[in-house]
C-alpha positions in Angstrom: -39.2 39.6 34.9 -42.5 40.9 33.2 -42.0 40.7 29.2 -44.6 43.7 27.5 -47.4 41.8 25.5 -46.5 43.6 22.7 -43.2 42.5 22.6 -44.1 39.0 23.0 -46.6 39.3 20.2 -44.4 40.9 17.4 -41.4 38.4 18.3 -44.0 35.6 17.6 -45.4 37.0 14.2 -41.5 37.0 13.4 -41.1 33.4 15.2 -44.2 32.0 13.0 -43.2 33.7 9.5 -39.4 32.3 10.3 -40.7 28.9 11.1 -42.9 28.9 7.7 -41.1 29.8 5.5 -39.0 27.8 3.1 -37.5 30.4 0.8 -34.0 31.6 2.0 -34.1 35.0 1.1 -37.5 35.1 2.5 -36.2 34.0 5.8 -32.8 36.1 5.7 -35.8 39.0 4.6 -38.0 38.0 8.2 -34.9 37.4 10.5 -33.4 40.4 9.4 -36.2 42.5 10.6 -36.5 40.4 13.7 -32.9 41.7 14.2 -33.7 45.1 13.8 -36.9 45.1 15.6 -34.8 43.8 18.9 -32.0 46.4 18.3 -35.0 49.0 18.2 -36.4 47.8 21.2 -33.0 47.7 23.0 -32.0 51.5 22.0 -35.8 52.5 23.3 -34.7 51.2 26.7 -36.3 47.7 26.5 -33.3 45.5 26.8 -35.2 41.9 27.6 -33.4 38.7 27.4 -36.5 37.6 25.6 -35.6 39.8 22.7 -31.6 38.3 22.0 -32.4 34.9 23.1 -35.1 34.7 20.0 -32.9 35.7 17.8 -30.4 33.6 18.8 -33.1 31.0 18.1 -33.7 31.7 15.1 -29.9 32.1 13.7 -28.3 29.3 11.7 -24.9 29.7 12.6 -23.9 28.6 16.2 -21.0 30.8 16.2 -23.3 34.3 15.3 -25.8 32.6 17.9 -23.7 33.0 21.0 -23.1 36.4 21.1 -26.7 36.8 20.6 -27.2 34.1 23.9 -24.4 36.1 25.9 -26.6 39.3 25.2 -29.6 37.6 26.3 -27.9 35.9 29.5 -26.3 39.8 30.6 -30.2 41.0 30.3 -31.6 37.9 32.6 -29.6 39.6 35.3 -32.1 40.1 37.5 -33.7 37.6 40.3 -37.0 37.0 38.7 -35.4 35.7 35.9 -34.5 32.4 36.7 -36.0 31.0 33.6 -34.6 33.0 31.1 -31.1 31.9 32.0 -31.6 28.5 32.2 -32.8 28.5 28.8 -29.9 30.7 27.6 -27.6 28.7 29.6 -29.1 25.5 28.0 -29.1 27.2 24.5 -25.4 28.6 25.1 -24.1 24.8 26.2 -26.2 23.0 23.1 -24.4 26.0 21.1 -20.6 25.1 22.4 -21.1 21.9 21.7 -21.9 21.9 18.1 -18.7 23.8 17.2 -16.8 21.7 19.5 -16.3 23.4 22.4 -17.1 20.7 24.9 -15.3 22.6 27.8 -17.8 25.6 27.6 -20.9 23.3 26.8 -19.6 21.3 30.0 -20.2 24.7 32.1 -22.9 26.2 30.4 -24.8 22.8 31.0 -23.5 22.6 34.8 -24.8 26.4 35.4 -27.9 25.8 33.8 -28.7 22.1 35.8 -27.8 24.1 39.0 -30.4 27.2 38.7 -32.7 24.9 37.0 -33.6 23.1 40.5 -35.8 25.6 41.5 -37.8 25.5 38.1 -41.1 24.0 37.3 -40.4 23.4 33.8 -39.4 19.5 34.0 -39.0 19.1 30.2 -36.5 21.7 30.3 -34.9 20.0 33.2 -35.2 16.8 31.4 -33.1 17.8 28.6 -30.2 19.7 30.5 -30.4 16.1 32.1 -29.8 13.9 28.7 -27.5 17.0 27.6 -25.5 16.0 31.2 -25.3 12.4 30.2 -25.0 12.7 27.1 -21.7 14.4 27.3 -19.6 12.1 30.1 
């Protein structure tokens, strides 16, 4: 699933000024617009999982994040994008379990071990792994 350079390069500038910066409304100003700039992308026909998955990312409340990673996950639909819902799934499970829902971590961590397999990216593996043992 090809993401468009230019999408990749204004969700970083977002990414960078929300890492940086250590004034709240500052970072409620950045994210904000990181919103807005997905949900302009979206209604323009450009509905990548890249898009909701950073902004889940980048939201401090687990409970406001997954809705964001369930958008993103429903956009990874396709074949080619193998990567992007492992990393949702991951996100979703590390998610669940931080407001308690171990059940729903439990299968979002499963789903995500089972299509990661066929990926390259053995940190990612690594860390559904720990996630795994970590919760029996």
């Amino acid at each position: 699933m090809e993401l468009k350079a230019d999408v990749w390069d204004r969700v970083m500038e977002f990414a960078t000024l929300l890492v940086n910066e250590d004034r709240t409304d500052r970072y409620w100003t950045n994210y904000n617009a990181l919103r807005d700039y997905c949900e302009a992308q979206s209604l323009g026909g450009y509905n990548h999982p890249f898009l909701w998955e950073s902004l889940g990312d980048f939201t401090t409340s687990d409970s406001a994040a997954i809705p964001l990673y369930l958008r993103a996950l429903e956009a990874a639909a396709e074949e080619d994008a193998r990567e992007y819902r492992v990393s949702i799934r991951f996100a979703l499970a590390e998610r669940y379990r931080a407001i308690g829902k171990e059940d729903l971590a439990l299968e979002y961590a499963i789903a995500a071990d089972d299509e990661a397999r066929n990926l390259s990216d053995l940190e990612l593996r690594r860390n559904i792994s720990k996630f795994l043992l970590a919760q029996k």
